[in-house]
Residue, then its C-alpha position, 0 to 999 in steps of 0.5 A: x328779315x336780315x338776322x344776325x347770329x351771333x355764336x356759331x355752337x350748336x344752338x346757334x346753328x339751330x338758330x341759323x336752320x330755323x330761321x332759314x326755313x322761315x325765309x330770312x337771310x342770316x349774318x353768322x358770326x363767332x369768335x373765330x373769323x369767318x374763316x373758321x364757318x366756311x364749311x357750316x355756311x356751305x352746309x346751311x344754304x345761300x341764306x347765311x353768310x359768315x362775317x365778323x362780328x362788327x358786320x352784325x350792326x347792318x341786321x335788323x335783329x341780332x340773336x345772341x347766344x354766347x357762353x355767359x362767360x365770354x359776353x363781356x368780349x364778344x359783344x364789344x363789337x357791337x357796343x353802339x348796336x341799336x336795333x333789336x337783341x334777342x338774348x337767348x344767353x343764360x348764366x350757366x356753367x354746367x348742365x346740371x340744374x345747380x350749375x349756375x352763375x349766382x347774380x344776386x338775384x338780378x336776371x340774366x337780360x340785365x346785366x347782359x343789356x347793360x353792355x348795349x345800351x342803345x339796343x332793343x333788348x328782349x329776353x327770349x328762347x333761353x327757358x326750354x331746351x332748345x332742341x325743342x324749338x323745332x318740336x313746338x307744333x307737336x302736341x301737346x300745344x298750345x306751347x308757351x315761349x316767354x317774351x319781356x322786354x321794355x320796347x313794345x315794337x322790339x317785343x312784337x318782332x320777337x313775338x311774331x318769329x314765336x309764332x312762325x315756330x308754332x307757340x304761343x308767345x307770352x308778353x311777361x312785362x319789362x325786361x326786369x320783373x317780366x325777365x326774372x320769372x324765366x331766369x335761370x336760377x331764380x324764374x319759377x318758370x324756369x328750370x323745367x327741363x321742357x317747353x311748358x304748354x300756355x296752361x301749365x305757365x298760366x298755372x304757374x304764373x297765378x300761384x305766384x301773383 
């Protein structure tokens, strides 16, 4: 696939490794221009090319994973986007586990999809630290990744780049009650500090039927 990458920070360079193991060609964009990723394009390979954000519309899927604070901004290059997003964003400040943005008990996904709505959403990658995401084949397995979405085919997609990782997808629902059981500050299957394993989330998910 031809993904776009959009935040050029840690997690997005750990996107940028990831998927280029994997065979896809990735489009990397920041704030900055792609002046300011020349040298990290040259260190990630021939599969990735730094662009302006606006050049993220040609992707087939569009990974976001910017500061809450500044999405209002980024994504307004991208505001008539209609392909798939993963949003990867939490409304976080700080690393401690208070420190989040209190959105009134909304989740995250849905304020973030009301800024593209012609997009696919699926809120996805943002439960666990994402240094794991290289680690899910590691026991103890099977591990569990979220998914929740309102567009079966945009869920499929994201559902088969889980399994190219080595976990186990769990299909949630839609992107408001399946999306808020995995938001930061309110998902009971959030905030655990670790990838939980397919039975730890079941466990979780039956105490809170």
């Amino acid at each position: 696939m031809l993904i776009g990458v959009l935040g050029a920070g840690r997690v997005g360079q750990m996107f940028c490794e990831l998927l280029v193991e994997r065979g896809h060609q990735v489009l990397l964009a920041n704030s900055r221009g792609p002046a300011s990723l020349q040298m990290l394009v040259e260190q990630l390979g021939p599969q990735v090319m730094a662009v302006e954000p606006a050049a993220l519309q040609q992707t087939e899927l569009i990974i976001l994973v910017v500061r809450w604070q500044h999405i209002p901004t980024a994504l307004e290059p991208l505001a008539d986007y209609n392909g798939i997003v993963i949003d990867v964003i939490n409304n976080r400040f700080g690393p401690n586990p208070s420190d989040f943005y209190d959105l009134d008990g909304r989740g995250s996904s849905e304020i973030v999809a009301e800024l593209l709505p012609q997009a696919r959403f699926v809120k996805a990658f943002n439960h666990q630290p994402f240094a794991d995401l290289a680690h899910l084949s590691e026991p103890p397995t099977p591990k569990a990744l979220f998914v929740a979405g309102n567009d079966q085919a945009a869920k499929r997609v994201v559902i088969g780049l889980i399994e190219a990782l080595g976990a186990t997808a769990m299909d949630l629902g839609n992107l408001i009650d399946g999306g808020r059981l995995f938001s930061t500050g309110i998902g009971p299957l959030a905030g655990h500090g670790r990838v939980l394993t397919v039975a730890e989330a079941q466990a979780i998910l039956a105490q809170t039927a």
